[in-house]
GULONU-907071 format. One record per residue (C-alpha): x, y, z; residue number from 1. Coordinates in steps of 0.25 Angstrom, whole numbers, plus 5000, padded with zeros to 4 digits. Layout:
     x     y     z    n
     X     Y     Z  NUM
...
# end
This chain:
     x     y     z    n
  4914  5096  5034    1
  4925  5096  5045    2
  4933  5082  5042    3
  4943  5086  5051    4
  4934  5089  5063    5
  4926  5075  5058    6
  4942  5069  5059    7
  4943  5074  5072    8
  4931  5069  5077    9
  4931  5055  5071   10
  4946  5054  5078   11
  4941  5057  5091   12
  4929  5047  5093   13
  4918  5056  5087   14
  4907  5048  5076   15
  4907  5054  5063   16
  4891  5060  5063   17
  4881  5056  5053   18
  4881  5069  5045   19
  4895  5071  5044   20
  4898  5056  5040   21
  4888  5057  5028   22
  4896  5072  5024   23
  4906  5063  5023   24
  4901  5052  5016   25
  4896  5062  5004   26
  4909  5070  5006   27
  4912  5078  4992   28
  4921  5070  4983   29
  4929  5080  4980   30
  4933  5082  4996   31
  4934  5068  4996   32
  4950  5067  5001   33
  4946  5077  5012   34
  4938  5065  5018   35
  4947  5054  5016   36
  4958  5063  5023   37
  4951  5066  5035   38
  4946  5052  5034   39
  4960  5048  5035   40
  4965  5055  5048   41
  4954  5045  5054   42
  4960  5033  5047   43
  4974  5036  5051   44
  4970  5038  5065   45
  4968  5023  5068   46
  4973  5016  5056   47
  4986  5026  5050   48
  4988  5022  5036   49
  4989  5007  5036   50
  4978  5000  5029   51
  4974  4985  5034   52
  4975  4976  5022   53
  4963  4965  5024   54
  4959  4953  5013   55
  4946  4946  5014   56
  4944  4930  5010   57
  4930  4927  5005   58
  4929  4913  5012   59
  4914  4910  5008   60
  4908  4915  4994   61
  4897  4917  4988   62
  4886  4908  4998   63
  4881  4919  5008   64
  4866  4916  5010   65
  4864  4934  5011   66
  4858  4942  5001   67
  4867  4954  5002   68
  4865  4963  4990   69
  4881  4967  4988   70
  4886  4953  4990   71
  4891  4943  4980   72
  4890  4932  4989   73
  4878  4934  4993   74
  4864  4922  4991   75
  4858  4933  4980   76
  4872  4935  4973   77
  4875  4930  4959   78
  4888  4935  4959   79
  4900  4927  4951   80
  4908  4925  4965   81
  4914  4912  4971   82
  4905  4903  4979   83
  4912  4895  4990   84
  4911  4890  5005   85
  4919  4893  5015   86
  4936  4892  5013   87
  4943  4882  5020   88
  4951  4885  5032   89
  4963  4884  5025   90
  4959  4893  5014   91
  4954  4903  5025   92
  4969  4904  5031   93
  4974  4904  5017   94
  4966  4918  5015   95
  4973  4923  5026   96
  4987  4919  5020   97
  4984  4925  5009   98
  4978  4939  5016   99
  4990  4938  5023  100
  5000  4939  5010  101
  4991  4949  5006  102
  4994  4959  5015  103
  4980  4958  5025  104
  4979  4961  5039  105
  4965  4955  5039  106
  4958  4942  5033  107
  4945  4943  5031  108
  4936  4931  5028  109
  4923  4931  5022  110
  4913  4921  5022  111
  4898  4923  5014  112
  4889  4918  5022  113
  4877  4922  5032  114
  4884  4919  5044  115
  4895  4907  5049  116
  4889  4894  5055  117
  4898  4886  5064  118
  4907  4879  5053  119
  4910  4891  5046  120
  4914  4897  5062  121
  4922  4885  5064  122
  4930  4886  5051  123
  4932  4901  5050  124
  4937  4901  5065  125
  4947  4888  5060  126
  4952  4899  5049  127
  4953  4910  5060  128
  4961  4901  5069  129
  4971  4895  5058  130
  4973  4910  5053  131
  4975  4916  5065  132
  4985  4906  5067  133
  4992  4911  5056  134
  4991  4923  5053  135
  4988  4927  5066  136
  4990  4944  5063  137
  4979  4942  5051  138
  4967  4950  5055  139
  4954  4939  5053  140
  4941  4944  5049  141
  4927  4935  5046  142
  4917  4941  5037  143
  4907  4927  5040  144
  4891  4935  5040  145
  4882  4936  5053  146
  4888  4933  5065  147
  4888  4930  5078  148
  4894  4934  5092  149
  4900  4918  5095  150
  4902  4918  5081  151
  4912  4930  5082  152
  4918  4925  5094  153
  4921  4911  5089  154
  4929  4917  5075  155
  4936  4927  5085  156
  4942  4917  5092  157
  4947  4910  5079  158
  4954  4922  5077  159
  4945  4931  5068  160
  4945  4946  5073  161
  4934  4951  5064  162
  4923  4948  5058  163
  4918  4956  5047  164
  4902  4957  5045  165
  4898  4971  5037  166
  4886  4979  5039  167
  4886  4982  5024  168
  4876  4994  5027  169
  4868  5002  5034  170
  4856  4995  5042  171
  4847  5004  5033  172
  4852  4999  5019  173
  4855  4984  5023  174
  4842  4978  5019  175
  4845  4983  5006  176
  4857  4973  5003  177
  4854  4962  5010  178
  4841  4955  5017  179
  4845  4942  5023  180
  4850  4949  5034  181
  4849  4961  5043  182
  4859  4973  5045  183
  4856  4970  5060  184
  4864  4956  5058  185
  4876  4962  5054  186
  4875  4972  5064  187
  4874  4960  5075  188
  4885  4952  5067  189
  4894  4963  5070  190
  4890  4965  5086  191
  4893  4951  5087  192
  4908  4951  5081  193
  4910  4963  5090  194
  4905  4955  5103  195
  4912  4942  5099  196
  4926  4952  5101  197
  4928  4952  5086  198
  4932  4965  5078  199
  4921  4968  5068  200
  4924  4971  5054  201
  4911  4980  5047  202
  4906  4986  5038  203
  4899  4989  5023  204
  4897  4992  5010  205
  4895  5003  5002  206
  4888  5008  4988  207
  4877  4996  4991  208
  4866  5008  4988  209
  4866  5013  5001  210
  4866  5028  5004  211
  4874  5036  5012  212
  4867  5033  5026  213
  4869  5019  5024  214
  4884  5022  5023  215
  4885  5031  5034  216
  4875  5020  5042  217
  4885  5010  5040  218
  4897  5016  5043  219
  4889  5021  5058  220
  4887  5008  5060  221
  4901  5003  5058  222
  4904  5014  5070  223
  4896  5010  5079  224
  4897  4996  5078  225
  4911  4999  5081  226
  4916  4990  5068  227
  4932  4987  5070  228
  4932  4985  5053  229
  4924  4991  5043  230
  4927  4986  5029  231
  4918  4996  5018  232
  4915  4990  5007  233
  4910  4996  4993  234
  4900  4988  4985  235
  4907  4980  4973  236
  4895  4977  4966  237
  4896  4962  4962  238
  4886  4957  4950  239
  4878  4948  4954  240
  4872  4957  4967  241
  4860  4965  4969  242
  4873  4977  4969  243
  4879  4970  4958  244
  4877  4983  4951  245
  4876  4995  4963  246
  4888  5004  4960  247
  4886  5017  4971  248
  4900  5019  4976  249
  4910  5029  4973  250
  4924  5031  4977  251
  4920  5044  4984  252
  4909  5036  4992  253
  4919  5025  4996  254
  4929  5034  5001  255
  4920  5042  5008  256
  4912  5030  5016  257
  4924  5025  5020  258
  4929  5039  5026  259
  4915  5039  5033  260
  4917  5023  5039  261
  4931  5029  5043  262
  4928  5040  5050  263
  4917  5032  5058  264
  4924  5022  5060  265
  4939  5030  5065  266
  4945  5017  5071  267
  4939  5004  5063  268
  4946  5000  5051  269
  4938  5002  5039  270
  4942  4994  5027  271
  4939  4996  5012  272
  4934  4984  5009  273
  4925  4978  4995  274
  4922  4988  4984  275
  4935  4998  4985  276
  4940  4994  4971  277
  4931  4997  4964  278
  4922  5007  4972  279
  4936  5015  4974  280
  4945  5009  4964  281
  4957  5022  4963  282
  4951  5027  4976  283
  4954  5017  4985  284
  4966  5021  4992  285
  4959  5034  4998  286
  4950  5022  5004  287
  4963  5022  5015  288
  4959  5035  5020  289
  4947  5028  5027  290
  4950  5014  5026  291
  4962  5007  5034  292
  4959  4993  5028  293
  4956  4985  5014  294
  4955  4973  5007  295
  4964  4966  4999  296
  4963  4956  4988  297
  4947  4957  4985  298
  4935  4955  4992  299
  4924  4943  4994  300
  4920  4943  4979  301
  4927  4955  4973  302
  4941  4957  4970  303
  4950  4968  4976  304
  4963  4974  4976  305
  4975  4964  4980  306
  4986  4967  4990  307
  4994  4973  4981  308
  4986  4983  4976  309
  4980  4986  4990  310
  4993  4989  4996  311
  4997  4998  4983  312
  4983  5007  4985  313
  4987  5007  5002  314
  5001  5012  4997  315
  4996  5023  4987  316
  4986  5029  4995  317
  4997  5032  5006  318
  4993  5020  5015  319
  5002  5009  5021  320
  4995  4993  5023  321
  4995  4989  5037  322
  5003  4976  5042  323
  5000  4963  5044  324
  5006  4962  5055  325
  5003  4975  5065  326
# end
């Protein structure tokens, strides 16, 4: 396989094609680096060496009416996870204080639930407003379920930029993990953040028990949909779910989705999101030569690595963070 040529043509315009992407996807471990090499020459193209440091605040637990199979906040879930209603305004702003000191360029705010009703839109546009008025070069980003196109609109002009709604999966698999609603809905969810001027941040999950197709699925999906963020996240199986116990990952597989999701996706940020700890654990900082964002401080109901830590990995593995304030 030519990954210089594959380079070359990613860098001018060209779609990775289906065959080459799943070589790449099953790509011998042992050639691993030779992947992730050529997958960085794409990176640095649009993103150099700077990784965007983002923290998430999980603003609604454990009360989501979904059946999602990987969830712990789910209606089917018996996970040991905090149960609460949705933050005050002021604890919201406080969240993005603290995301702030903690090095983040973006705030992402999470709510379990189906979809917002009109209080939920009113409150959450009250803590857009009062932290854009504060922090007003902090990237805002709303993770609030199905959505609308007036929905979208009214949270953009509070102040939001993104809004974050995942395909998880491939339209093929998606019955599979979840049945109280339809690939399709996220599909549209995303359309309508796109129409309402909003940046869309998608994307999935891995080592569900999906096959490679599914992957590769996903990440053709993510092109054509033209998604401005892709977070990829890699099953933490969480006791209490239908995956509590599915363990298909590899750090080999990680690293090598990720090189696939970068190389369709040459000019959207792709972020390595839940999972990376401990899918990856000594490997994450190769993770960089695909990804150009990641979390910090944990996840919705899982913990993760803290600022300080993060910024150690970004150092060691020859990367610089990128400023709060470009």
């Amino acid at each position: 396989m030519d990954l210089d040529r594959i380079v070359e043509d990613v860098i001018a315009g060209k779609e990775l094609g289906r065959e080459a992407a799943r070589a790449l996807l099953n790509y011998p471990d042992e050639r691993l680096s030779e992947l992730l090499n050529a997958t960085l020459r794409v990176r640095e193209r649009n993103f150099q060496r700077r990784v965007k440091i983002c923290m998430l605040n999980n603003a609604q637990s454990g009360i989501c009416p979904e059946d999602c199979a990987y969830c712990s906040q789910s209606k089917i879930s018996r996970a040991d996870i905090p149960v609460y209603k949705l933050k005050s305004v002021s604890a919201l702003v406080e969240g993005a204080e603290v995301a702030v000191s903690n090095g983040a360029r973006r705030y992402c705010v999470v709510c379990s639930m189906r979809g917002p009703n009109e209080a939920t839109m009113e409150h959450l546009g009250e803590a857009c407003e009062r932290i854009r008025e504060r922090f007003p070069a902090l990237e805002i980003c709303l993770s609030l379920g199905l959505m609308n196109e007036a929905q979208a609109r009214t949270l953009k002009e509070a102040g939001a930029g993104w809004i974050n709604h995942n395909l998880n999966t491939s339209r093929r698999f998606y019955p599979k993990i979840c049945s109280t609603h339809t690939y399709e809905d996220r599909v549209q969810t995303v359309q309508s953040v796109r129409k309402a001027g909003l940046s869309t941040c998608c994307g999935g999950i891995l080592g569900m028990g999906e096959e490679d197709d599914d992957v590769l699925d996903l990440a053709y999906a993510t092109r054509r949909l033209q998604v401005d963020s892709v977070p990829i996240n890699f099953l933490h199986p969480i006791g209490g779910t239908p995956l509590g116990n599915m363990r298909a990952l590899s750090p080999q597989k990680c690293l090598k989705a990720a090189c696939v999701f970068r190389l369709l996706n040459p000019t959207a940020e792709i972020r390595a999101a839940g999972g990376r700890e401990l899918n990856l654990g000594p490997c994450q900082g190769e993770l960089f030569n695909a990804v150009n964002s990641i979390f910090v401080n944990g996840y919705l109901t899982t913990p993760g690595l803290g600022y300080e830590q993060t910024l150690t990995l970004i150092e060691r593995a020859g990367f610089e963070p990128e400023p709060q304030n470009p």
